[in-house]
FIKOLZA-1660 file (N, C-alpha, C; in steps of 0.1 Angstrom, whole numbers, plus 5000, padded with zeros to 4 digits):
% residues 92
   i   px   py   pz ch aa at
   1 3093 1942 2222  A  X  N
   1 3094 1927 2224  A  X CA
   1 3107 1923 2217  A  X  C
   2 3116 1916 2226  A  X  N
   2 3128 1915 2221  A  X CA
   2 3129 1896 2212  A  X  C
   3 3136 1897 2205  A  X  N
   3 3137 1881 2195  A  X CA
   3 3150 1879 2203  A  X  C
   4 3144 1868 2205  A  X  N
   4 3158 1854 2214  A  X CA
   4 3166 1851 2201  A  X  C
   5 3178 1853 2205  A  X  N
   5 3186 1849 2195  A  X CA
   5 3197 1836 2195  A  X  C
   6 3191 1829 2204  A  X  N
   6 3196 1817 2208  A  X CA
   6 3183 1810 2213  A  X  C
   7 3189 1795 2212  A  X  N
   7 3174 1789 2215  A  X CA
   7 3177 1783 2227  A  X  C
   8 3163 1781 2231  A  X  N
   8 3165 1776 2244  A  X CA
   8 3166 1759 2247  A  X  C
   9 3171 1762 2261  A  X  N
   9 3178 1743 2265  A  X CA
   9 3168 1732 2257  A  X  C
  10 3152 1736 2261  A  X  N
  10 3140 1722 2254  A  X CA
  10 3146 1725 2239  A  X  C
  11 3144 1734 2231  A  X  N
  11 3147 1733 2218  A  X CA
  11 3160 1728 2215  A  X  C
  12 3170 1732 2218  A  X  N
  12 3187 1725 2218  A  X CA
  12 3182 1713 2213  A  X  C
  13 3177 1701 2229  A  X  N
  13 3175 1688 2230  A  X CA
  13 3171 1684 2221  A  X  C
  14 3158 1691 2218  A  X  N
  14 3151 1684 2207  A  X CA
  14 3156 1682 2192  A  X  C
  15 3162 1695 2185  A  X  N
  15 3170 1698 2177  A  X CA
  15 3185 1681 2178  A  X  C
  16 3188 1683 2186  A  X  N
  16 3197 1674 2190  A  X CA
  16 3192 1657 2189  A  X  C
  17 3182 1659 2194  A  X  N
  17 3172 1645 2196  A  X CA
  17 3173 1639 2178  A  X  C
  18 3167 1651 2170  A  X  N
  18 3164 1646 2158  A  X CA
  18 3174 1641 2152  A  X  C
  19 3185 1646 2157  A  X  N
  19 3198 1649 2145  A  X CA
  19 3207 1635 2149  A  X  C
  20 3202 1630 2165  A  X  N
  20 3209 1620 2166  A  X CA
  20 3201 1607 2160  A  X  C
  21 3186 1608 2162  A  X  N
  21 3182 1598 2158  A  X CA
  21 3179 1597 2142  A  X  C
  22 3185 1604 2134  A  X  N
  22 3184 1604 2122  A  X CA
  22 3195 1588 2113  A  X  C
  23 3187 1582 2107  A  X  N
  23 3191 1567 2099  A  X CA
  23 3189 1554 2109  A  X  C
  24 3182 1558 2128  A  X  N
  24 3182 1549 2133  A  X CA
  24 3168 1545 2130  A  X  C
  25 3169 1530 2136  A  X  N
  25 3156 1520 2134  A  X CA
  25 3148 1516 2144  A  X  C
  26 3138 1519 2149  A  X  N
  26 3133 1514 2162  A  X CA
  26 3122 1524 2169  A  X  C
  27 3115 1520 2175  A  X  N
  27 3110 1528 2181  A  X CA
  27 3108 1541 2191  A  X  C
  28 3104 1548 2177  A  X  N
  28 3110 1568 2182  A  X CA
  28 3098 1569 2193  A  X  C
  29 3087 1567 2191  A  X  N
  29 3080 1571 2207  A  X CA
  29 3084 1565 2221  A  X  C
  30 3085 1556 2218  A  X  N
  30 3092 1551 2236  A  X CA
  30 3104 1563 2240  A  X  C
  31 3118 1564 2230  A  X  N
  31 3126 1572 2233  A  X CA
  31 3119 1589 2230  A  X  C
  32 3105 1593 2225  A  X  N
  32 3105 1602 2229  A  X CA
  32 3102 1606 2244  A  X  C
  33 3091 1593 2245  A  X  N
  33 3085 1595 2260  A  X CA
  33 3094 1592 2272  A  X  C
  34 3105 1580 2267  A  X  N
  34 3117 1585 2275  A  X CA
  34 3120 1594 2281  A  X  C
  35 3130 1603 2265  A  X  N
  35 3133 1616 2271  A  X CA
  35 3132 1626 2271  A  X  C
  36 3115 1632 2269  A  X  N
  36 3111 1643 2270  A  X CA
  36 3095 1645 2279  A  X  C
  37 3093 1630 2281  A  X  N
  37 3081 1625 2292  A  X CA
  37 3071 1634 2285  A  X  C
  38 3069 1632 2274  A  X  N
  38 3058 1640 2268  A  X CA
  38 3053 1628 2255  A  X  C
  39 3037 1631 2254  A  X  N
  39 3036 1622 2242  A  X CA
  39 3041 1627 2232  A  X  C
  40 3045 1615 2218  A  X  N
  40 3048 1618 2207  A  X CA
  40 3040 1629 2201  A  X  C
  41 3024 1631 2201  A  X  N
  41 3019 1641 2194  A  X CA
  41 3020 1653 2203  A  X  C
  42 3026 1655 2212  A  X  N
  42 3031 1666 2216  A  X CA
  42 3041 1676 2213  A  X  C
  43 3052 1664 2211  A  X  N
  43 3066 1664 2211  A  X CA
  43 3064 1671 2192  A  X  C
  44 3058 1663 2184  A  X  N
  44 3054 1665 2172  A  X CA
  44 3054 1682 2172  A  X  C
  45 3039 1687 2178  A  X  N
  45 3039 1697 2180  A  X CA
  45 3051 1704 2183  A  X  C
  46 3058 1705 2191  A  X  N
  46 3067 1711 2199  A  X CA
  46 3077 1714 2186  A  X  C
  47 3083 1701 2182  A  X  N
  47 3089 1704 2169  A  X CA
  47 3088 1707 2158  A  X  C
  48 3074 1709 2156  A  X  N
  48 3069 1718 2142  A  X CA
  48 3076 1736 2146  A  X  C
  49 3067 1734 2160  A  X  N
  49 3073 1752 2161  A  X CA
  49 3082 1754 2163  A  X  C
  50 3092 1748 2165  A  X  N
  50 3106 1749 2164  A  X CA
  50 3112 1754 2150  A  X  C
  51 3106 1744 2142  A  X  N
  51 3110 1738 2130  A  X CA
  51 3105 1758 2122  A  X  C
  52 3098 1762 2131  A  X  N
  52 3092 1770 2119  A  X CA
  52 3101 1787 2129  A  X  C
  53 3108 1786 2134  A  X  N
  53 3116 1796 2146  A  X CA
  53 3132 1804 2136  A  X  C
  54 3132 1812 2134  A  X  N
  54 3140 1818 2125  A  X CA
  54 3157 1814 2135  A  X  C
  55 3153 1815 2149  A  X  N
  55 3166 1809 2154  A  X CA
  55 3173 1798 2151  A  X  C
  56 3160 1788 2151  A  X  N
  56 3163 1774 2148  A  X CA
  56 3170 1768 2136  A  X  C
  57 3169 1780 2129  A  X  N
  57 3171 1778 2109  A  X CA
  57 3184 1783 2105  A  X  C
  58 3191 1792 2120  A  X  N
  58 3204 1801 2119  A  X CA
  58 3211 1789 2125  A  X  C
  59 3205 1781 2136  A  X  N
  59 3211 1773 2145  A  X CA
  59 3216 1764 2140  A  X  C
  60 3211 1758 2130  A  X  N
  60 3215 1744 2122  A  X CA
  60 3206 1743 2108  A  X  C
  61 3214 1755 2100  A  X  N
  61 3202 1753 2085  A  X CA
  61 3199 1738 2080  A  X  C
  62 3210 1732 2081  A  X  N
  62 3208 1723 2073  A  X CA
  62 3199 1706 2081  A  X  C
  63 3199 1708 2090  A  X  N
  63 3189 1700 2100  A  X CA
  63 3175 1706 2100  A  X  C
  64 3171 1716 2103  A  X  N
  64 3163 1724 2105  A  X CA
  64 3155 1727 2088  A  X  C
  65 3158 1725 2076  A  X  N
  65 3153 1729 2062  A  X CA
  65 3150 1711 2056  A  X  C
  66 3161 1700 2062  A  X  N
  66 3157 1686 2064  A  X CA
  66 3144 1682 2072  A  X  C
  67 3140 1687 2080  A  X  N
  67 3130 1682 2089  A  X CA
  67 3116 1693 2085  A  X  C
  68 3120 1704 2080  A  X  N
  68 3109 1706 2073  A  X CA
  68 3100 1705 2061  A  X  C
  69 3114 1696 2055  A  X  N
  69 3110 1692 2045  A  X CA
  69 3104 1675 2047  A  X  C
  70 3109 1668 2054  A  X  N
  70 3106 1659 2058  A  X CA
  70 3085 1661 2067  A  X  C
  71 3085 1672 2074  A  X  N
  71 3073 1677 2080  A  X CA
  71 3059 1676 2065  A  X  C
  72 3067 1690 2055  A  X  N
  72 3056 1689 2046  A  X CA
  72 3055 1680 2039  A  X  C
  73 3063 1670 2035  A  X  N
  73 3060 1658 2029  A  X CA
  73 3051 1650 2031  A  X  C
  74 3052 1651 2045  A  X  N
  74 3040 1640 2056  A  X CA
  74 3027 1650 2052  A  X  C
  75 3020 1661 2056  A  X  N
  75 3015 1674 2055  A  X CA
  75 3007 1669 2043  A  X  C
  76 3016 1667 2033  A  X  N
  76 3013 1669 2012  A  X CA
  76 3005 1653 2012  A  X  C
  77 3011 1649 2020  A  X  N
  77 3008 1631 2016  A  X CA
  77 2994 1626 2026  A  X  C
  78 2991 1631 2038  A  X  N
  78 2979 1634 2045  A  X CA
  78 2966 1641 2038  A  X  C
  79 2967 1654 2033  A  X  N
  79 2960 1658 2029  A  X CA
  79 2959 1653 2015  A  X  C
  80 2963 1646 2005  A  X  N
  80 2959 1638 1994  A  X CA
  80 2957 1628 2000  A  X  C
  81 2957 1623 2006  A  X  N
  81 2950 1606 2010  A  X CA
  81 2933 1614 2021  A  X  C
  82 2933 1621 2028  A  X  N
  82 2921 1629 2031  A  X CA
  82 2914 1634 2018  A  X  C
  83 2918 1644 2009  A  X  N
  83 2911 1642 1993  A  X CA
  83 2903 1631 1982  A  X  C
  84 2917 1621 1989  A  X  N
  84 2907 1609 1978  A  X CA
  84 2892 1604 1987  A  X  C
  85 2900 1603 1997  A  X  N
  85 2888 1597 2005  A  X CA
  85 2873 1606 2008  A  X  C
  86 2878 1617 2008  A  X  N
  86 2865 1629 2001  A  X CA
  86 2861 1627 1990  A  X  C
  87 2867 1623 1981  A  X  N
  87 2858 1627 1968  A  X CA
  87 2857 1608 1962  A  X  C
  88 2860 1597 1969  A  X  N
  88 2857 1588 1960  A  X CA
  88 2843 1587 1959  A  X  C
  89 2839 1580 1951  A  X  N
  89 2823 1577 1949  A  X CA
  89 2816 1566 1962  A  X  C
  90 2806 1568 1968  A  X  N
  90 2798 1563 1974  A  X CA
  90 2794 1550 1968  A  X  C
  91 2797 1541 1979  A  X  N
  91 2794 1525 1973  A  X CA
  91 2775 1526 1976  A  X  C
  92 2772 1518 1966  A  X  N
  92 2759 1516 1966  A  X CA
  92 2748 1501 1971  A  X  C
% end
């Protein structure tokens, strides 16, 4: 099994997508579904496993170690707000 050592055209874009829409303000699902005609929690997907592709990380370290960091943030901050809500006490 051979490792791609270049990424392919969907990943480019997307990679690209992020980097341009990075400090802008407005509504990132319309322009995802724009321009990848895929829902946001798809697209989500799509860019985790990008995000986690040893090409992707040669391709652009410093975009690609940003957005993962930006991923586990969300990740760390989800599953503590899932915790508290597990363990607060039962109203009576």
């Amino acid at each position: 099994m051979s490792v791609s050592t270049e990424l392919g055209a969907l990943e480019q874009r997307v990679l690209d997508f992020e980097r341009d829409w990075s400090g802008r303000v407005g509504a990132k699902a319309s322009a995802i579904r724009a321009e990848f005609d895929v829902a946001p929690a798809r697209y989500y997907q799509m860019l985790s496993v990008i995000l986690d592709s040893p090409t992707a990380l040669r391709h652009d370290p410093l975009l690609v170690r940003r957005l993962q960091r930006v991923r586990d943030a969300r990740a760390t901050a989800r599953a503590s707000r899932a915790l508290r809500i597990d363990t607060q006490d039962p109203i009576e």
